[in-house]
N, C-alpha and C positions, 0 to 999 in steps of 0.2 A: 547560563545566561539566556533570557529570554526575551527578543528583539522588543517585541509591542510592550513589555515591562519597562524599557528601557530610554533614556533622553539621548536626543542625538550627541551632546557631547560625551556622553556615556560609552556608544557605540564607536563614536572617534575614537574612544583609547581605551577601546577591548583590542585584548589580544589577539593581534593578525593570523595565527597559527590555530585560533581555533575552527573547529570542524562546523562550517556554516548548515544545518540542515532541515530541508525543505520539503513538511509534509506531502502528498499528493494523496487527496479523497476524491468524491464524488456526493451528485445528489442522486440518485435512480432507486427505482423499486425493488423491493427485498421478498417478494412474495407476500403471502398474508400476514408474515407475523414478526416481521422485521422493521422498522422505521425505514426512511429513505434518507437517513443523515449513517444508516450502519458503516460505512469506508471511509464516512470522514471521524465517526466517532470513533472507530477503533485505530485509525490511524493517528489522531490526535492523543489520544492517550499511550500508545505504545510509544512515538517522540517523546513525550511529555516526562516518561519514566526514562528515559534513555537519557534527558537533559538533566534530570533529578540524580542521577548515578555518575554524570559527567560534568557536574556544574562549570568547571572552571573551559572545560576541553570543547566544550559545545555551545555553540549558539541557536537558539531554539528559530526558524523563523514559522508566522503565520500558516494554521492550514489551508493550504489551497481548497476549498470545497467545492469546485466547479471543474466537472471531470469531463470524459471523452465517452460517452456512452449512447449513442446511435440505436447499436444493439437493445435495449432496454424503451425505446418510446412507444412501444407500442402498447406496453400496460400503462403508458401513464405516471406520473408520481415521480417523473423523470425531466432535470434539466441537463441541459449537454453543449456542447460548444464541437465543432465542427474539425478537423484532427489539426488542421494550417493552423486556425484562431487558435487552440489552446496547445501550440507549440510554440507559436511567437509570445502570447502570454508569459511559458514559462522562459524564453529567451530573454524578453525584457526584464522578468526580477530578476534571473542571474547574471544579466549585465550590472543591475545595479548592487549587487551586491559583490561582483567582482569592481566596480566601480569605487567601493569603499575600501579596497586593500584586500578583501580576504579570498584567500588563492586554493581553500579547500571546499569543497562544497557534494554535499549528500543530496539526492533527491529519494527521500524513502517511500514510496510507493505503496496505496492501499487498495488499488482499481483496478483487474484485469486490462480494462478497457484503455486507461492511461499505454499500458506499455508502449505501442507504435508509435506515436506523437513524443512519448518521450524521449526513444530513442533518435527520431527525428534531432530534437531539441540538441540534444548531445554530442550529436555529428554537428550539428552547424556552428556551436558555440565552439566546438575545438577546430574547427578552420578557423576562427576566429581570434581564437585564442588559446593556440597549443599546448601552451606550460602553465594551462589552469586543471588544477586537481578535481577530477569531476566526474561525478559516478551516482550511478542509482540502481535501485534495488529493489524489487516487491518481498515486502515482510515475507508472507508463505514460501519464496523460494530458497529467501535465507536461509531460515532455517527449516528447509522439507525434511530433511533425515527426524530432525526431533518430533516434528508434527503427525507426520507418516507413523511414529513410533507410538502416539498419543490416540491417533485415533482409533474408531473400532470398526467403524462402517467399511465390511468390505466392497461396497459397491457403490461408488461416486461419492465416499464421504465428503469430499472436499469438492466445492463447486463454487455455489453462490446462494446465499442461506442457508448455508449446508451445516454439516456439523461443524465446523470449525466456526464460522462465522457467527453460528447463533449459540456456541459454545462462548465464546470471547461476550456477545453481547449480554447474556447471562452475567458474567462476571462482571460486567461494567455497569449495566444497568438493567436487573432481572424485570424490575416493577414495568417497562418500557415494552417488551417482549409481551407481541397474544397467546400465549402457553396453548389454548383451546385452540388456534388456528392454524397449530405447527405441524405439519405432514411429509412426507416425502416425494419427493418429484423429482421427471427429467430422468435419463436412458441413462442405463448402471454400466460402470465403466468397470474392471477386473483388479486395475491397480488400485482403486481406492481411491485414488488423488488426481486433479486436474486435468485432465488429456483431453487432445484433439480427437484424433482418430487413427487406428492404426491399420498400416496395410505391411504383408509383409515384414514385421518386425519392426517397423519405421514408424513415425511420431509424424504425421500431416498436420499442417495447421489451414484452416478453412474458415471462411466466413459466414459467420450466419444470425439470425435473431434470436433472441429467447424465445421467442414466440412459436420457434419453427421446433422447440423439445421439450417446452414445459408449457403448464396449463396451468402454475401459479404464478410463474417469475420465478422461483424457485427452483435450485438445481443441487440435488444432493440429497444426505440423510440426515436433516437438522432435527428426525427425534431420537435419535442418540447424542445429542447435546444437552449439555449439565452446565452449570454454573465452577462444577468444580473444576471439572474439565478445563472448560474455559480458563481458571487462576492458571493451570500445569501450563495449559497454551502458551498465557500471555508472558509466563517466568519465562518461558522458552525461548520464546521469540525477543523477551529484551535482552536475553543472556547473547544472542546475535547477533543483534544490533552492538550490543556495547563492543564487544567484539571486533566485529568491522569498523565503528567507528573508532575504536584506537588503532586498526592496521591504521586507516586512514589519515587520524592525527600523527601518526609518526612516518608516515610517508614524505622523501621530500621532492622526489619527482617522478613522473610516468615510470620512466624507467624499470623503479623498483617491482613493480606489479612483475 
């Protein structure tokens, strides 16, 4: 089911049990050779498949294309909403959508930069409203074991235009992609994948710009990204999704978690 498809009496008598779920992109700069629609396009299309494989169980809503990325203005190419504004943003669609009867609800996640604000979001709606079923997720976390398995870059393959990311947009839309302007950038991490920083064996997380490690906007090894790659990616990542979202549809309260 997919909400803007949909007439309001339509939505009056969909099934209350399905899994309500609510993209989360961004607009910001992808380096040289990326679009700045790349987290709402890849996160619009990995829902989109997830709603395709779950017709009856899911209800698609709109992508949110208006992200949380501060980080990113200083190259430019970048719109952003402030972490308060686009926390109450996302409060009010899932008021109104817990406001229609449905009591399950996915926020899937395609923007680093989202995560703080969302989690904001998610604490205040459940003082609000305890016994709503409500949870989110960033694609890459769900599924890291597959992805980590997929990739080849051992040093900071996964970042921001990284392999992963200009892997997937390959796949979605190669013609889109500057192939000529593709490079590597940004300080090489050991694990391959996403990290702050590490002291002592521990995981810090810290604040900072792009501006302050890379010299494209770019952070990662997006020239070991393929098209093919990208298909292995995105199978992966929707085989997770689907996944969570039937824990989810067959959850019937906090509890169970």
């Amino acid at each position: 089911m997919i909400f803007h498809h949909m007439t309001h009496p339509e939505i009056a008598a969909a099934n209350r049990n399905a899994v309500v779920i609510l993209p989360l992109g961004s607009t910001e700069q992808h380096g040289y050779h990326l679009p700045v629609d790349t987290d709402t396009r890849i996160i619009t299309a990995l829902c989109a498949e997830l709603e395709r494989r779950m017709p009856a169980e899911i209800l698609l809503m709109p992508t949110q294309w208006l992200g949380h990325s501060p980080h990113h203005l200083d190259f430019g190419g970048t719109v952003t909403l402030h972490h308060e504004l686009y926390s109450r943003m996302l409060t009010e669609t899932i008021r109104c959508i817990a406001g229609m009867g449905f009591r399950r609800i996915l926020l899937i996640n395609g923007h680093g930069g989202n995560i703080m604000p969302v989690s904001m979001t998610l604490q205040a709606v459940k003082l609000e409203d305890p016994d709503l079923l409500l949870a989110a997720c960033s694609y890459w976390e769900l599924a890291k074991q597959e992805l980590t398995a997929l990739r080849e870059g051992g040093e900071f393959a996964m970042g921001h235009a990284c392999e992963l990311e200009t892997s997937l947009y390959l796949y979605l839309n190669e013609a889109a992609v500057r192939k000529d302007l593709i490079r590597d950038a940004g300080r090489p991490d050991p694990s391959g994948y996403f990290a702050y920083t590490m002291f002592s064996g521990a995981t810090a997380s810290y604040l900072s710009n792009f501006r302050q490690f890379t010299d494209t906007g770019a952070l990662g090894r997006p020239t070991l990204a393929t098209a093919e790659k990208g298909k292995a990616m995105f199978e992966a990542i929707c085989s997770c999704l689907v996944r969570f979202a039937s824990f989810w549809h067959e959850k019937q309260t906090m509890d169970q978690l």
